[in-house]
C-alpha positions in Angstrom: 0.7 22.3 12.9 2.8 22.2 9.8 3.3 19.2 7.7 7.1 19.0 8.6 6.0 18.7 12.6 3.4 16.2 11.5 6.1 13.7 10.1 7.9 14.2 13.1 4.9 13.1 15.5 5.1 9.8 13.4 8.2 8.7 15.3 6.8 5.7 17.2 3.3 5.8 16.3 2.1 2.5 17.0 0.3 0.8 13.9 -0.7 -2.3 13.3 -0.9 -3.7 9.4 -2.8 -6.9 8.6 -3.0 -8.5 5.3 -1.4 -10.0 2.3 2.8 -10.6 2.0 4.1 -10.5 -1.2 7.9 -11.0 -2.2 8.9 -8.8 -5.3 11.6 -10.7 -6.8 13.7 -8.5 -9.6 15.8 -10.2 -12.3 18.3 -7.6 -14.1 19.3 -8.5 -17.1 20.6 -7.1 -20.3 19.8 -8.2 -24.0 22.8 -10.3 -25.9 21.1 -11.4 -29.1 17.9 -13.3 -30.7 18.0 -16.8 -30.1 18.7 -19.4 -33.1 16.3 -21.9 -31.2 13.0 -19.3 -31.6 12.5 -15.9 -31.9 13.0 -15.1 -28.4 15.0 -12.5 -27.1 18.3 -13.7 -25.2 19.6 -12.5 -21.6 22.1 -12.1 -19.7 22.5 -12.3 -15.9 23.1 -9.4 -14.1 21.7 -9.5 -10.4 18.7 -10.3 -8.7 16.9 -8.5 -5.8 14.0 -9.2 -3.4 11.7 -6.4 -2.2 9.1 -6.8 0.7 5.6 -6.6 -1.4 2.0 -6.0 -0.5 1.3 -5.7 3.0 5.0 -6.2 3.8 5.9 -3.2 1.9 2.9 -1.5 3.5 5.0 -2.6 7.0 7.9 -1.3 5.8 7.2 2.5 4.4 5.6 2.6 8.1 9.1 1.6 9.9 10.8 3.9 7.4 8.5 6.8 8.6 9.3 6.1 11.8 6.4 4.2 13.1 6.3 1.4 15.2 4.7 -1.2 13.2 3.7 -4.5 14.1 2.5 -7.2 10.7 0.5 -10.0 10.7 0.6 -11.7 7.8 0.8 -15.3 5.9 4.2 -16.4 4.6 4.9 -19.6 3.6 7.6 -22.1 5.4 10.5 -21.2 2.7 13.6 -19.8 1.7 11.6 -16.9 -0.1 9.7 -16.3 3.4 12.4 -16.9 5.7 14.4 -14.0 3.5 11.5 -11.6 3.6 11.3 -11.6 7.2 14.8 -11.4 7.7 14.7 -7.7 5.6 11.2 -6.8 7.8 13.5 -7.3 11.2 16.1 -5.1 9.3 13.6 -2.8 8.9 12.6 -2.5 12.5 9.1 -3.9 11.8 7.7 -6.4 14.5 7.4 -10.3 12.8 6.4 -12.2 15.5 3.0 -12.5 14.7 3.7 -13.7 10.6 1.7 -17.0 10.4 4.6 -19.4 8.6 2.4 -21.9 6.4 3.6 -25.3 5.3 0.8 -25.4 3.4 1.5 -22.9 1.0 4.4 -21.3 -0.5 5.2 -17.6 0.2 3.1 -15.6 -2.5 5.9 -14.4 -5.4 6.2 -11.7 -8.3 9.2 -12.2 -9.7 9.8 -9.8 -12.6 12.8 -10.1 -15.5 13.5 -6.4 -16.8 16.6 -5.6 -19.9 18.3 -2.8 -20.8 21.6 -1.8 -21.6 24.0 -0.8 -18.7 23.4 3.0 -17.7 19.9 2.4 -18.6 16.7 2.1 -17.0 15.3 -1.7 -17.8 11.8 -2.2 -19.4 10.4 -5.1 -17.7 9.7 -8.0 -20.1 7.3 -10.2 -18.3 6.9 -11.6 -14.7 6.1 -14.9 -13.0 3.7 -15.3 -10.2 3.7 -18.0 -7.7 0.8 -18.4 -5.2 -1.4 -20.5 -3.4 -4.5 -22.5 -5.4 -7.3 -21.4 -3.6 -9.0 -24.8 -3.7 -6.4 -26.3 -2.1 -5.6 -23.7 0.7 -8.2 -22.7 4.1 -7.7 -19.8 5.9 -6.1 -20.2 9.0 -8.9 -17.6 10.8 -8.9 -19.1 14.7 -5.0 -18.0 15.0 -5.3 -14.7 12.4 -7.8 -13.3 15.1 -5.7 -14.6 18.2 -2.3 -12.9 16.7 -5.0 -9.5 15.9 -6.2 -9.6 19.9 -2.8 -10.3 20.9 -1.4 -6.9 19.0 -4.8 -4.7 19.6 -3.8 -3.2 22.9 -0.3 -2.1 21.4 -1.7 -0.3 18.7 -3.7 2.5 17.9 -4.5 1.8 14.6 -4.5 -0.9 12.3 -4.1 -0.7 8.3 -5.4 -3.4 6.2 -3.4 -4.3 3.2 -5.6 -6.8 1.2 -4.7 -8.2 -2.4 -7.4 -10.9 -1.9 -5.2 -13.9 -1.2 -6.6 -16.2 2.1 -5.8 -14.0 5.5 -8.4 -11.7 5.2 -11.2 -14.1 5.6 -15.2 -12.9 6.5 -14.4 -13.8 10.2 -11.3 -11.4 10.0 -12.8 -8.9 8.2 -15.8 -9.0 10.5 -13.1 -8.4 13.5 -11.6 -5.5 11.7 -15.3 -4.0 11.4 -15.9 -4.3 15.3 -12.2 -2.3 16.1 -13.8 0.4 13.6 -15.8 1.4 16.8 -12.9 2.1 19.1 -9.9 3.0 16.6 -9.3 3.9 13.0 -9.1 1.1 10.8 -7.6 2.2 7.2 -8.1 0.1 4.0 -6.2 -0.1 1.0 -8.3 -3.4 -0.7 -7.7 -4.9 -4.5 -10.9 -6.0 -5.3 -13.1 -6.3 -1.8 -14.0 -2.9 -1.4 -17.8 -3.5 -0.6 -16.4 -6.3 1.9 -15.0 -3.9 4.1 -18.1 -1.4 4.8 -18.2 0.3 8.0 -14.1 1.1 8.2 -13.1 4.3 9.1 -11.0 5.4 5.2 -10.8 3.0 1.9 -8.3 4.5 -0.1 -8.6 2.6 -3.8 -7.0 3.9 -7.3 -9.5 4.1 -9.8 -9.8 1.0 -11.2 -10.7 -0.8 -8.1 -13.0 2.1 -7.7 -14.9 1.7 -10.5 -15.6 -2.1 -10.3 -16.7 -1.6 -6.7 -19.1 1.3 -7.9 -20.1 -0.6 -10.9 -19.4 2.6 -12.5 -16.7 3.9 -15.1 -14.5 6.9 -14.6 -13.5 8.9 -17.6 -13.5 12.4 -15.9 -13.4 14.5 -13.1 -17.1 14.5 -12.5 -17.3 10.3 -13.0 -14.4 10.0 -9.9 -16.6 12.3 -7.5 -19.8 10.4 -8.4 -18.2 7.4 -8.0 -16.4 8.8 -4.8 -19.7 10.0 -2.9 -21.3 6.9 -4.3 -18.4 4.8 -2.4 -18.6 6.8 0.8 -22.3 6.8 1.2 -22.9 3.0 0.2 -19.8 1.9 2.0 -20.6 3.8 5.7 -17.2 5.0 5.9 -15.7 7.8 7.7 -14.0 8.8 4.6 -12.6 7.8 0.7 -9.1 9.0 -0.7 -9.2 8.0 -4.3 -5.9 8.0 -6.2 -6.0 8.9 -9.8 -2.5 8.4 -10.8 -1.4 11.3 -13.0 -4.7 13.2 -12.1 -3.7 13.1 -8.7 -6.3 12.0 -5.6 -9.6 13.1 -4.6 -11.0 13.3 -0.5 -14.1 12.2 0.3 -15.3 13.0 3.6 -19.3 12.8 4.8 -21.1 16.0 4.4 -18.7 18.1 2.8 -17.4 19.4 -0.8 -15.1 16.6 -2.5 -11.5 17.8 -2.1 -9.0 17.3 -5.2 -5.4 17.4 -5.3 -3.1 17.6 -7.9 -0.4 15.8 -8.8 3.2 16.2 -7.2 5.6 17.1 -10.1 7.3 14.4 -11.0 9.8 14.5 -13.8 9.7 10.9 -14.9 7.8 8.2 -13.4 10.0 4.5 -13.0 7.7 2.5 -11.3 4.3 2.4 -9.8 4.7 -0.9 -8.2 3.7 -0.6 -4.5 2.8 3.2 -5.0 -0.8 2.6 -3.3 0.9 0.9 -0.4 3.0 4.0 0.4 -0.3 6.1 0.1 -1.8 4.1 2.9 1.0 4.2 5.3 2.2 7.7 4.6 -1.9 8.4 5.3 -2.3 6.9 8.4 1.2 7.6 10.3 0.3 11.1 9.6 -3.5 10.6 11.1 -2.0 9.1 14.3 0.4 12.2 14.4 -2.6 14.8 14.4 -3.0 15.5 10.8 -6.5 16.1 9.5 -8.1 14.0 6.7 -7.2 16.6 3.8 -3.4 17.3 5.4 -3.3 13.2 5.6 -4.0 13.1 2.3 -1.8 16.1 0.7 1.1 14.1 3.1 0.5 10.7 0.8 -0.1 12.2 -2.2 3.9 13.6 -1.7 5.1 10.0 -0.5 3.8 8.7 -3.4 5.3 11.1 -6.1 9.0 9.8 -3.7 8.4 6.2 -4.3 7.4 6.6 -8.2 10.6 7.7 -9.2 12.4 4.6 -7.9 12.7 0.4 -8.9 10.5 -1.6 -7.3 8.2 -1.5 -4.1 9.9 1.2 -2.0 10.1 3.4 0.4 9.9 7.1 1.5 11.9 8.5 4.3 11.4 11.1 6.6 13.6 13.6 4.5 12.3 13.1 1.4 9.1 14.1 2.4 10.4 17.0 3.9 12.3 17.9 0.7 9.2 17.6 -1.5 6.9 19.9 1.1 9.5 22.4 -0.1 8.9 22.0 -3.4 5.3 21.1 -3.4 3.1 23.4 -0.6 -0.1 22.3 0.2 -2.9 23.6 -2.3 -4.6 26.5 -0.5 -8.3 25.3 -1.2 -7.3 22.1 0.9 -5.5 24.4 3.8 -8.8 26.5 3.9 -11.0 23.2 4.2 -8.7 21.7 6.6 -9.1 24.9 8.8 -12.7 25.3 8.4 
C-alpha cells in the first residue's frame, strides 16, 4: 500500500487520546520604544490567539487527519476551558468526556512574541498558569469510568502526558491492561519508565536520555539509549525524535532504523511538533501502515507543522504534497517489506 492510500484509510479511524490539556495562548505584539520607567522593552498590542495545546492538540492533528477522535482530559471550569472546547467541537473532536474542574484552573502557556509588521516575531518570554500540585487530587474513579465508557468505540488509544494530575498510577495501570487487547501509543514528558508494557513510546531526546539515565551526543548514544529503552521498558516498539537529526525506530529483535530529516527550509516553531508525531503515527497504524511506514508518515507531519506559529496542524494534503517531495528512504521500504 502506498503512503498516499495509507492517509486515506485514516478517514474515520476511531482513536481515543487521554492526557494532559493545555491552552497556548499567543500575544502579538510589536516593539515601540525602551521604557523611561526601567530598561524594559515596550509593546504594542496587536492580537491575541488561543491554540488547543498538549493533548488537545494531540486531539486535534487526529480530527484534521481525518480520524475520529474522542479526548478525555482535565479542563478547568473557565472562560480559557470553555473556549478550548468550543475550538475541539469545531474541530470535530468528541468533548463529552473532558472532566470540567472547579478545582483548578485550565492549565495555560501564554506566550508574548515582537517583531516588526511583515516579520516573523521572536518570542520574548511566556507565562504559565497551572494547578499546585499540593493542592489538587486526581479525580481517578471518573478518569477510568469516562476511559471504559469510550473503550468499545475505539481501537486505539494515545496517551498525551505532560505530567500534570489525569494520568494518575491507577490510570496508567488501566492503560497497561488495554495494552493486551489494543495498541496503546505514548508520547510522555518525563514518565517514560511509568508507562512500561505499552505497545510504542515515542520521546525526543531529551526525555530519552533522563529516562535512560544516559546522555546522547551521537548517533551511536541514541541507539544505545534506544535499545536500552525498548528492552527495559517491554514495549512493542520506540520512535525517537531527534529534531534536526531526524528519528530513529526501535522495534524488538531487529536493526535500529534511522530516518532522516524532511527538508525543511526554515523552522518557526517546534511547539507541539512531538504531538503531531504521535497522532500522524498512530492514525497511520490503524490505517495498515507498518511500524517503519508509521514512522516515515510522522516524521513528514512533523516537518508540516514546524514551519508554522504555534501548536498546529497537518492536513491530509500536505502530507500528500511532502510524500512528493520527500519519498520514503529505501533502507526503511526494504525493512518494512522484509
Amino acid at each position: 500500500m502506498s503512503l498516499a492510500a495509507i492517509v486515506k484509510q485514516m478517514q474515520g479511524a476511531p482513536i481515543g487520546v487521554v492526557g494532559d490539556l493545555i491552552a497556548d495562548i499567543y500575544v502579538y505584539t510589536r516593539p515601540a520604544r525602551l521604557s523611561r520607567e526601567a530598561p524594559v522593552l515596550i509593546v504594542h498590542h496587536e492580537r491575541e490567539e488561543l491554540i488547543p495545546g498538549g493533548a488537545a492538540n494531540t486531539a486535534r492533528n487526529l480530527a484534521e487527519l481525518g480520524a475520529k477522535v474522542w479526548l478525555v482530559a482535565d479542563i478547568g471550569a473557565d472562560r480559557t476551558g470553555d473556549e478550548v472546547a468550543a475550538i475541539l467541537a469545531r474541530s470535530g473532536v468528541e468533548t463529552s468526556a473532558l472532566l470540567r474542574r472547579d478545582d483548578r484552573p485550565t492549565v495555560t502557556k501564554t506566550r508574548i512574541l515582537a517583531g516588526d509588521p511583515h516579520r516573523t516575531k521572536q518570542q520574548l518570554f511566556r507565562i504559565d498558569r497551572e494547578p499546585k500540585r499540593s493542592e489538587v487530587k486526581p479525580r481517578e474513579a471518573e478518569a477510568i469510568a469516562r476511559l471504559e465508557r469510550i473503550d468499545p468505540h475505539v481501537r486505539a488509544w494515545l496517551v498525551s502526558d505532560y505530567d500534570y494530575d489525569l494520568l494518575s498510577p491507577g490510570v496508567i495501570e488501566w492503560l497497561r491492561r488495554r495494552a493486551t487487547h489494543k495498541p496503546v501509543i505514548v508520547d510522555s514528558r518525563h514518565r517514560l519508565p511509568s508507562f512500561r508494557g505499552v505497545s510504542v513510546l515515542t520521546p525526543n531526546e531529551e526525555e530519552a536520555e533522563a529516562a535512560a539515565g544516559t546522555p546522547i551526543e551521537s548517533s551511536a548514544d541514541a541507539i544505545a539509549v534506544g535499545r536500552k529503552l525498548a528492552a527495559q521498558l517491554a514495549v512493542g516498539a520506540v520512535l525517537l525524535t531527534r529534531g534536526k537529526n531526524g528519528m530513529m525506530l526501535f522495534e524488538a529483535g531487529v536493526e535500529p532504523v534511522e530516518f532522516p530529516v524532511v527538508g525543511i527550509r526554515e523552522v518557526v516553531d517546534v511547539s507541539g511538533a512531538g504531538d503531531t508525531v504521535v497522532a500522524a503515527f498512530t492514525a497511520a497504524r490503524l490505517a495498515g501502515a507498518s511500524l517503519r511506514e508509521a514512522a516515515w508518515i510522522s516524521n513528514c507531519a512533523a516537518s508540516v507543522v514546524v514551519m508554522k506559529v504555534g501548536a498546529s496542524t497537518c492536513s491530509p494534503n500536505e502530507l500528500s504534497a511532502i510524500f512528493d517531495l520527500a519519498p520514503m528512504p529505501a533502507s526503511a521500504i526494504r525493512r518494512a517489506e522484509a
